[in-house]
N, C-alpha and C positions, 0 to 999 in steps of 0.2 A: 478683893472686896468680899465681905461674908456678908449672909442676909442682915446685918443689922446696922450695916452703914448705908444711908442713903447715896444714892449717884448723886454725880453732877451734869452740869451741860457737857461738861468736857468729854465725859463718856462717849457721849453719841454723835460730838461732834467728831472723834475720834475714828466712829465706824461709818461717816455717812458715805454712802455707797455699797455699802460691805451690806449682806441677810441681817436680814435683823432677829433671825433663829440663834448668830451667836451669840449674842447678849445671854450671859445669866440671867436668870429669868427667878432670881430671885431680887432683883431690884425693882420687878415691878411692881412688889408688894406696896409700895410710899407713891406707886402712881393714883390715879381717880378711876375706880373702874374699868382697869384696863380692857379695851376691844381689840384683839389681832385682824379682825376680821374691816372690810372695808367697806362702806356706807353703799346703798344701790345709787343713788344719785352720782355719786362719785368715785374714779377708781384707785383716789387716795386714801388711806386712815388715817389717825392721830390716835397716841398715847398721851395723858395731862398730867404733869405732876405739879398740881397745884401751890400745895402746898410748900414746892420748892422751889418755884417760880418757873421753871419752864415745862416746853413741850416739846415734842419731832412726831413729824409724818414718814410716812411711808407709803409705797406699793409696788405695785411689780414694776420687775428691771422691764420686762416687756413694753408696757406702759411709756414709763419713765425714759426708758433711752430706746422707743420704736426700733426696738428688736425684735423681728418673729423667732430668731433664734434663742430668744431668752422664756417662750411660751412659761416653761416647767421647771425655771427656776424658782425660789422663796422671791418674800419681799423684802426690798433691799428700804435703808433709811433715807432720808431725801432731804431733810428740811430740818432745824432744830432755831425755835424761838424762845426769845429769853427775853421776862419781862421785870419793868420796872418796879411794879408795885402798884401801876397808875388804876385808877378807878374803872378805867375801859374795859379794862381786861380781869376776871375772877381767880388771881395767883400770884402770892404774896412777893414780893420784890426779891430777885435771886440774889445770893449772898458768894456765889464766888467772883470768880476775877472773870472779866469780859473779854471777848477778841479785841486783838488790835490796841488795847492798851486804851480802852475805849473806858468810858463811865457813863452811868444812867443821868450825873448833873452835867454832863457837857453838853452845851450849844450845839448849835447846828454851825457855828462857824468855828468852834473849835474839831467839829468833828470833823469838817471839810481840809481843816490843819492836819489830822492823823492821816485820813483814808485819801486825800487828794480830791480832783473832778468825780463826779456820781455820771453813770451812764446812762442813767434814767434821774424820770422826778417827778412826783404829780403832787401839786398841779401844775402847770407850766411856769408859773409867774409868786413870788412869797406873798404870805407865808406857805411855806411847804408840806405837807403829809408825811410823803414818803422820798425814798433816797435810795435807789440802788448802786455798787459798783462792785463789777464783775472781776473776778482775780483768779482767771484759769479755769482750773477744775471746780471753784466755787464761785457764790456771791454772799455778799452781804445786803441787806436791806434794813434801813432805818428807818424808825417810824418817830418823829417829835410831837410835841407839845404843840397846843394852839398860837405858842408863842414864839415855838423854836428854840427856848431855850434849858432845854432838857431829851433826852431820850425816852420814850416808854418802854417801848419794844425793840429787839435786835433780832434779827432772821438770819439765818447764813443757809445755803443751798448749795443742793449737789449742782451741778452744772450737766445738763444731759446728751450725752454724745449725741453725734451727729447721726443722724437716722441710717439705718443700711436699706439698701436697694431692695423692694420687696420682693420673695420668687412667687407670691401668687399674683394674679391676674390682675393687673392696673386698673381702679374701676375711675373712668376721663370724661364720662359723659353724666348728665347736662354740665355741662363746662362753662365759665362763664359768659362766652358768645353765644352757647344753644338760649343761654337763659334770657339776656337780655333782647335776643333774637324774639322772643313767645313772649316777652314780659307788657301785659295788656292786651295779649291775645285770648281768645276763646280758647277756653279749656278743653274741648273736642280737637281745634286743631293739634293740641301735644298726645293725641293718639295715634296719631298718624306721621308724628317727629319721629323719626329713627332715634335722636340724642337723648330721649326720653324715655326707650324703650326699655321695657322690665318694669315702670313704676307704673303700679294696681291706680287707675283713676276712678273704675267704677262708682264707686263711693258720694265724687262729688257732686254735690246737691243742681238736680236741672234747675230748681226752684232758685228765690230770693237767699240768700247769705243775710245773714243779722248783721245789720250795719258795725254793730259795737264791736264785732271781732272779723275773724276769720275761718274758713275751714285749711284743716292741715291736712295735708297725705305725709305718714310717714315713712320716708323709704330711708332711714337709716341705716336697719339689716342690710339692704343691699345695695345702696347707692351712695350712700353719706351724706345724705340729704333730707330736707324737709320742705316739700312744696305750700304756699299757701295759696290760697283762692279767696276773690273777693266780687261781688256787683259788680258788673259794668256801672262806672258814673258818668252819667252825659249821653246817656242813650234811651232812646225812645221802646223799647223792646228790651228783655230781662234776660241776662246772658253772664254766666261768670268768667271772671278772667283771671290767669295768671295773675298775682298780684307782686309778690316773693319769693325768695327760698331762702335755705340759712343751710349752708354748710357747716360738719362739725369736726371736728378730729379723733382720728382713729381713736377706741375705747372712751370716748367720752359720749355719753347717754345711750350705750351700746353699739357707737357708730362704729360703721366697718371701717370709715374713712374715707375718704375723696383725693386720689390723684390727678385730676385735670387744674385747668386751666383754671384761678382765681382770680376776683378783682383786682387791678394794679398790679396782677404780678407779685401779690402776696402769695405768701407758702404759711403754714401751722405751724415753721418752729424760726419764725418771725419774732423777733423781741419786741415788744410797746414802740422804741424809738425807731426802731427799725421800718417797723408800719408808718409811723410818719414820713419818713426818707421818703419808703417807696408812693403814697399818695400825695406826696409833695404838698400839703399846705397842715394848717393846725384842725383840731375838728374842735366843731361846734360845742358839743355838749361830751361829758363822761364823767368817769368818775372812778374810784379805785380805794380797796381795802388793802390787807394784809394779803386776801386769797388770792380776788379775782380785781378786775377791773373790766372797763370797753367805752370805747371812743365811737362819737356818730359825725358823720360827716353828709351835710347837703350837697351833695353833687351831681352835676348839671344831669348826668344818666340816669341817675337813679341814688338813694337815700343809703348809704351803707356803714354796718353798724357793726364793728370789731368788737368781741368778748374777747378778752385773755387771761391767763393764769399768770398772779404776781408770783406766787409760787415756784413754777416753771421756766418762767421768764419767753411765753411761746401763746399763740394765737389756740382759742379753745373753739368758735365758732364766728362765722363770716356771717351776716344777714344784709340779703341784698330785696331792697322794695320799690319799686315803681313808682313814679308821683301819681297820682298823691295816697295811694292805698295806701298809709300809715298813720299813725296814732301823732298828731302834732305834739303831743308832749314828748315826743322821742329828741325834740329839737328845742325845747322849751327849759327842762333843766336835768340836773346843773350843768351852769352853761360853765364854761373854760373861757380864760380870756389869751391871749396870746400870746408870747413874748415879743420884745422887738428883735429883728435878726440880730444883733449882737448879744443880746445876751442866750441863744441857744445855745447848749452844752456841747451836740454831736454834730 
């Protein structure tokens, strides 16, 4: 390829996995301003090439396939979407050939003809959104029309190895028995919790807490956690309590990460169906793009509220609340409706 032909998807679908330093780096000249660099909120980037209908992400192999052994390697490519043309998305309709023998006018039942059962789907029940199915070392993700009967967008994904054993120090505590154990307790009592110990309380206000929200401690640097604090409600005397926490996953919003014990028996590198399995029923309310998604579930313990990367195909942050210390619209919309047990996928 010399600098005066534009790439294709093919390129990058070619290298995913692989630095993304070896790419010629004269084709990025037909991208949209290209950034190597990766956004603070996020410790993925994006390359756009608009004007040729697709895109791909990257970041570190670190990251991406929880390696400490990969600290000081480049960023590797991860992701490459290809769009139709459709009005959603700002990039003109890609003009080569599609994975899979696929096309942007095919149905969602001609496409379930090419690629077989999806191992994901939101929303539970048609018309559909999204569509994943996993095939090894990659996935594919479909995204249709309000009708289903058209593609917009195509994703394919690196698939991220299985995590390796970490050699630094397992950080297990508050776990989720410490938490549920203080959850409406007096915030003085979790100074005196051993399972709590290292995270800075000073902070939290002896006074009233603003009903509208909450106070956060953030002990992500060193716990992978985020405690909240809210009013006692139903008490004659002014006392804060535990109200939440939300665990996050390593490298996401600088968390160191969290090895202990999670709700149900989830882990971080859980897939969307996989979280259903393990909490055994459908959840109330969520919702899901291209990026990210997260499911809320009412349950009898306590209100818990799964983020994940559609991207990744793996859990980004856990958030566990107390009744009723939480915002009723977390349960309000959009709501999901069910399927009947036969027609689940997994």
């Amino acid at each position: 390829m010399n600098s005066y032909t534009p790439p294709s998807a093919d390129l990058f679908l070619a290298h995913l996995g692989k630095p993304l330093d070896i790419i010629d780096q004269a084709v990025f000249r037909f991208a949209r301003e290209p950034d190597f660099t990766v956004p603070e909120h996020s410790p993925i980037g994006g390359i756009f090439f608009r004007k040729l209908g697709f895109s791909f992400t990257f970041c570190s192999p670190e990251f991406y396939h929880s390696d400490e052994l990969a600290t000081s390697r480049p960023p590797i490519i991860t992701n490459v979407q290809i769009y139709s043309g459709d009005i959603k998305y700002p990039f003109v309709s890609y003009a080569g050939n599609l994975p899979f023998a696929l096309e942007f006018g095919d149905s969602r039942e001609l496409a379930l003809k090419k690629l077989g059962t999806p191992n994901w789907q939101h929303p539970f029940v048609a018309p559909f959104t999204f569509e994943r199915w996993d095939m090894g070392d990659r996935w594919i993700l479909l995204e249709y029309s309000a009708d289903m009967d058209k593609i917009i967008m195509i994703q394919i994904g690196l698939t991220p190895n299985k995590r390796r054993r970490s050699l630094l120090p397992r950080i297990t505590q508050p776990d989720i028995f410490a938490l549920t154990h203080r959850l409406g307790s007096n915030f003085s009592d979790l100074i005196q919790d051993a399972n709590f110990l290292g995270i800075d309380l000073s902070g939290v206000p002896k006074g009233a807490i603003d009903p509208i929200g909450s106070y956060e401690v953030d002990a992500l640097s060193t716990h992978g956690i985020e405690l909240y604090f809210r009013t006692a409600i139903g008490s004659e005397r002014t006392f804060n309590v535990l109200s939440g926490a939300r665990y996050i996953r390593k490298g996401v919003y600088g968390s160191v990460g969290f090895d202990g014990a999670l709700p149900k028996n989830l882990m971080f590198e859980d897939s969307p169906e996989i979280v259903i399995k393990k909490i055994g029923s459908f959840p109330v309310t969520g919702k899901a793009d291209a990026l990210s998604g997260y499911y809320v579930w009412n349950l009898r313990e306590f209100l818990l509220h799964v983020g994940f990367s559609v991207m990744e195909r793996r859990i980004n942050r856990i958030f566990v609340a107390a009744h009723p210390y939480y915002s009723p619209s977390l349960l309000e919309s959009p709501r999901l409706t069910s399927p009947l047990a036969k027609n689940i996928i997994f």
